[in-house]
C-alpha positions in Angstrom: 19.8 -9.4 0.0 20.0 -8.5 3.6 19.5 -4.5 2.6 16.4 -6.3 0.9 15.3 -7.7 4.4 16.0 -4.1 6.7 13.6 -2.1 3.5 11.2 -4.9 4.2 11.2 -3.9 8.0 11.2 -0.9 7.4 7.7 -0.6 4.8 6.3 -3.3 7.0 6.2 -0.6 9.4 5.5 2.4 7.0 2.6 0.6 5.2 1.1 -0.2 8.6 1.4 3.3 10.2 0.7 5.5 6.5 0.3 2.5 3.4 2.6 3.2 0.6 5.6 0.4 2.1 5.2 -0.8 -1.6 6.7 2.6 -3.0 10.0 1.6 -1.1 10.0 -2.0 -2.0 8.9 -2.0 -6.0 11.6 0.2 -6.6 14.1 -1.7 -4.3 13.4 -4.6 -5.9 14.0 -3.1 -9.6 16.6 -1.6 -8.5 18.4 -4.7 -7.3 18.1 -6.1 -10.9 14.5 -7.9 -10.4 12.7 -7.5 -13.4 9.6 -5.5 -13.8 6.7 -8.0 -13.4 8.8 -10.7 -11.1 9.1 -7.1 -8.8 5.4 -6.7 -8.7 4.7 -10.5 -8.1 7.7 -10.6 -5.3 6.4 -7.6 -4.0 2.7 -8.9 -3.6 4.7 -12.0 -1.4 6.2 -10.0 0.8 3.5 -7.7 1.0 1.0 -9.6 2.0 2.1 -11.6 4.8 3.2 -7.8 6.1 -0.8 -6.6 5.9 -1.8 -10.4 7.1 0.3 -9.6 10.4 -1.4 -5.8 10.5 -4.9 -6.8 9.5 -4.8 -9.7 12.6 -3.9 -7.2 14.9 -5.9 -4.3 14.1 -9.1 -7.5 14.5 -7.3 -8.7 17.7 -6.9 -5.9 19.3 -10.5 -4.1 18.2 -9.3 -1.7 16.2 -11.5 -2.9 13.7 -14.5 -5.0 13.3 -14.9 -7.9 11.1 -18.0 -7.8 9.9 -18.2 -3.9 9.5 -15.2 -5.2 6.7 -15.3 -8.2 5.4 -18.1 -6.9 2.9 -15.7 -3.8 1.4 -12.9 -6.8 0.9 -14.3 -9.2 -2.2 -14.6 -5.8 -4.4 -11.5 -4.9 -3.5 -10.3 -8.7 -4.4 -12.1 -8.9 -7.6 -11.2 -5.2 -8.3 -7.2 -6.5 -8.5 -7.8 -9.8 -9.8 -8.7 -7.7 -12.7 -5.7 -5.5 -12.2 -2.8 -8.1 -12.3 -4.5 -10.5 -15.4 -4.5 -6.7 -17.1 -0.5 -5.9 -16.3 0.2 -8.8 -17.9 0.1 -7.9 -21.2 1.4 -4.1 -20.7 5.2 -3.1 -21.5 6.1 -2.6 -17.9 8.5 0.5 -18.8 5.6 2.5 -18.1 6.0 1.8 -14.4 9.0 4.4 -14.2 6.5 6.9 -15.5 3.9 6.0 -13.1 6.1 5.8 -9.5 6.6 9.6 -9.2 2.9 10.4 -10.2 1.7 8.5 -7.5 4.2 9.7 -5.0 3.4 13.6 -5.7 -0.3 13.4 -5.3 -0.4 11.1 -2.1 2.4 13.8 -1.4 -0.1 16.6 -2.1 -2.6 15.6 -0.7 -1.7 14.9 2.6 -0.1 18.1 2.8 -2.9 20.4 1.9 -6.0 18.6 3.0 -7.4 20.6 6.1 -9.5 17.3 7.1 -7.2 14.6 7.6 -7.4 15.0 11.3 -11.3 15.7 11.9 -13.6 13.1 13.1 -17.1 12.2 12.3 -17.8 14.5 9.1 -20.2 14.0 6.8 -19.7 10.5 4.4 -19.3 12.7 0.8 -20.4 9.3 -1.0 -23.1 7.1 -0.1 -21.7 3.4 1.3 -23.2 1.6 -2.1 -20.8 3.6 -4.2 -17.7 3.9 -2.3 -18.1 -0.5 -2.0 -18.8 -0.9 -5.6 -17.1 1.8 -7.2 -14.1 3.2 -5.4 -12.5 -0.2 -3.3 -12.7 -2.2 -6.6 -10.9 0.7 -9.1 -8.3 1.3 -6.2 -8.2 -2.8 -6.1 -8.1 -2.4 -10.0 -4.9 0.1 -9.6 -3.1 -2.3 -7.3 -3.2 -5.5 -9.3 -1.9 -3.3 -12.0 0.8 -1.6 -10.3 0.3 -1.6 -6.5 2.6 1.1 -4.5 0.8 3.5 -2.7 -3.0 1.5 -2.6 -2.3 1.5 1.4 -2.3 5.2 1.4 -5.3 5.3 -1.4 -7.3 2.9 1.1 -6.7 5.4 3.9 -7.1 8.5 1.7 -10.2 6.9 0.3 -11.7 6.2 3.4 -10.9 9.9 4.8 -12.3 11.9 1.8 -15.1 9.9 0.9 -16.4 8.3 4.3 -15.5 11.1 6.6 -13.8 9.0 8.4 -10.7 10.1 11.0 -7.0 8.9 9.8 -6.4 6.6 12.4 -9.6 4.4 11.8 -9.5 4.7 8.2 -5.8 4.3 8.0 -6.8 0.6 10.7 -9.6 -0.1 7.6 -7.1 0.1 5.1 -5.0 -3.1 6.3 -7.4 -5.5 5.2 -8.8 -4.2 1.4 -5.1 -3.9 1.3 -4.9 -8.1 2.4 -7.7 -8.3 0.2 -5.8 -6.9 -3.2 -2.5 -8.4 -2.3 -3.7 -11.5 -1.9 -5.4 -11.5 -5.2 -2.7 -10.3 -7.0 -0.5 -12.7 -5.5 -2.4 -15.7 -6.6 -2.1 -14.4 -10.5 1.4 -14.0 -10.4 1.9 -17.9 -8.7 -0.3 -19.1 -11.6 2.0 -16.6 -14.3 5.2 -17.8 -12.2 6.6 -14.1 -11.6 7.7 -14.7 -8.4 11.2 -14.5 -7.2 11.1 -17.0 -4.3 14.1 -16.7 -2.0 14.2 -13.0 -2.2 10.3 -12.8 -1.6 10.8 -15.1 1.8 13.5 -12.9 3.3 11.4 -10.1 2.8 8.3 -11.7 4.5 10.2 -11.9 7.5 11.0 -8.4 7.5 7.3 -7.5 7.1 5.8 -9.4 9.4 8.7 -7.7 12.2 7.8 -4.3 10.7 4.2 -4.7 10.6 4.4 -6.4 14.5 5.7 -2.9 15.4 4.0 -0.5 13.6 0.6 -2.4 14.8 1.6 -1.9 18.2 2.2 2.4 17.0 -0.3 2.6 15.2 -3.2 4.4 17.9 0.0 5.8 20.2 0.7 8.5 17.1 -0.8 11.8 16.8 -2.5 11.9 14.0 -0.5 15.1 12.8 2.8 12.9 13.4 1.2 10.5 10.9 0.5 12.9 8.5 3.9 14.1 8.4 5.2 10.8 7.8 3.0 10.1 4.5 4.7 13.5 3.6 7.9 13.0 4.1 7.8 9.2 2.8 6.3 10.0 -0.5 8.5 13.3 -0.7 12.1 11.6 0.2 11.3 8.3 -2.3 10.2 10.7 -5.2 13.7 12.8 -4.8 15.4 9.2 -4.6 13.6 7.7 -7.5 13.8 10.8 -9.5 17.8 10.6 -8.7 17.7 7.1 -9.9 16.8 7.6 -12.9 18.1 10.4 -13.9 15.7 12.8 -13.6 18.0 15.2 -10.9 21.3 14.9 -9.9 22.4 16.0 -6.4 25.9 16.9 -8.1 
């Protein structure tokens, strides 16, 4: 359990400086022997005391304002409320198919978009429709499977709002709060929830998210870039070694 706790510390930090810490600990948490849906609800535990610790300090420390916020954050709640009653009833196998999907276009993307670094351009989609339509189907995606909504939050907010990456990857912390936390209350009530392994990794998030809080604005926003990259790119060759997809022999 203890290589459990350092991956916590470690996406703690990840998922407060790019999002995606969830892509490291889903498949950690398979991996270990977790089952599929007790690895979601664990995760959604751990996860969300790690974006609790980032979301208070972007607030505390003005990164972010609360009331420019608070408003995206209930369609992004009800959004994976939705999500996690649907997952329920889906054979979860389908998660091994869905991992490496996600990780090559977050991949992608960051790598090719030439406006990930430019400030102030023009919102491509009116505030009306990014609140009710885009927060609540990425809330929809993470109550259904989860890894990689922090770096959907922060893409989101780039491509649509013309927002720069630091402030839309600051906004992401709390929708991200927002989903976790209602996903986490479905799987209390369905009891998929593997306790002692989930409170181990709490502490590692909040450690993780403590530092990366404290990065977060001292990072060229190139340097951040690269680490989406090269997080999405090293946990897709990993995965895709893990199950069998490549072998490095």
């Amino acid at each position: 359990m203890s290589i459990l706790f350092f991956i916590a510390v470690i996406a703690g930090l990840l998922d407060t400086l790019a999002g995606g810490g969830g892509l490291i600990t889903v498949p950690a948490l398979i991996l270990s022997g977790v089952p599929p849906l007790t690895a979601l609800g664990t995760n959604k535990l751990q996860g969300s005391i790690g974006t609790a610790t980032a979301t208070y300090m972007m607030i505390k420390s003005s990164k972010i304002s609360w009331s420019g916020i608070k408003s995206l954050m209930l369609p992004a709640f009800i959004g994976a409320a939705i999500g996690t009653i649907a997952v329920q009833f889906i054979n979860t196998d389908i998660l091994s198919y869905i991992i490496p999907v996600v990780l090559l276009f977050i991949a992608v993307y960051f790598l090719i978009s030439p406006s990930l670094t430019q400030n102030n351009e023009e919102p491509k989609l009116s505030s009306r429709k990014y609140k009710y339509g885009v927060i609540p189907l990425i809330g929809y995606y993470d109550g259904m499977f989860g890894p990689g909504t922090g770096s959907f939050f922060t893409l989101s907010g780039i491509a649509c709002r013309g927002q720069d990456i630091l402030t839309s990857t600051a906004m992401a912390k709390p929708l991200n709060f927002s989903t976790n936390l209602a996903s986490l209350i479905i799987f209390l009530l369905a009891g998929h929830i593997a306790w002692i392994v989930g409170i181990l990794m709490m502490i590692g998030q909040i450690i993780g998210a403590w530092i990366g809080s404290h990065c977060l604005f001292k990072i060229n926003p190139t340097y951040l870039r690269g680490v989406v990259v090269l997080m999405c790119s090293g946990m897709l060759i990993k995965y895709a070694h893990s199950m069998g997809w490549i072998d490095f022999m």
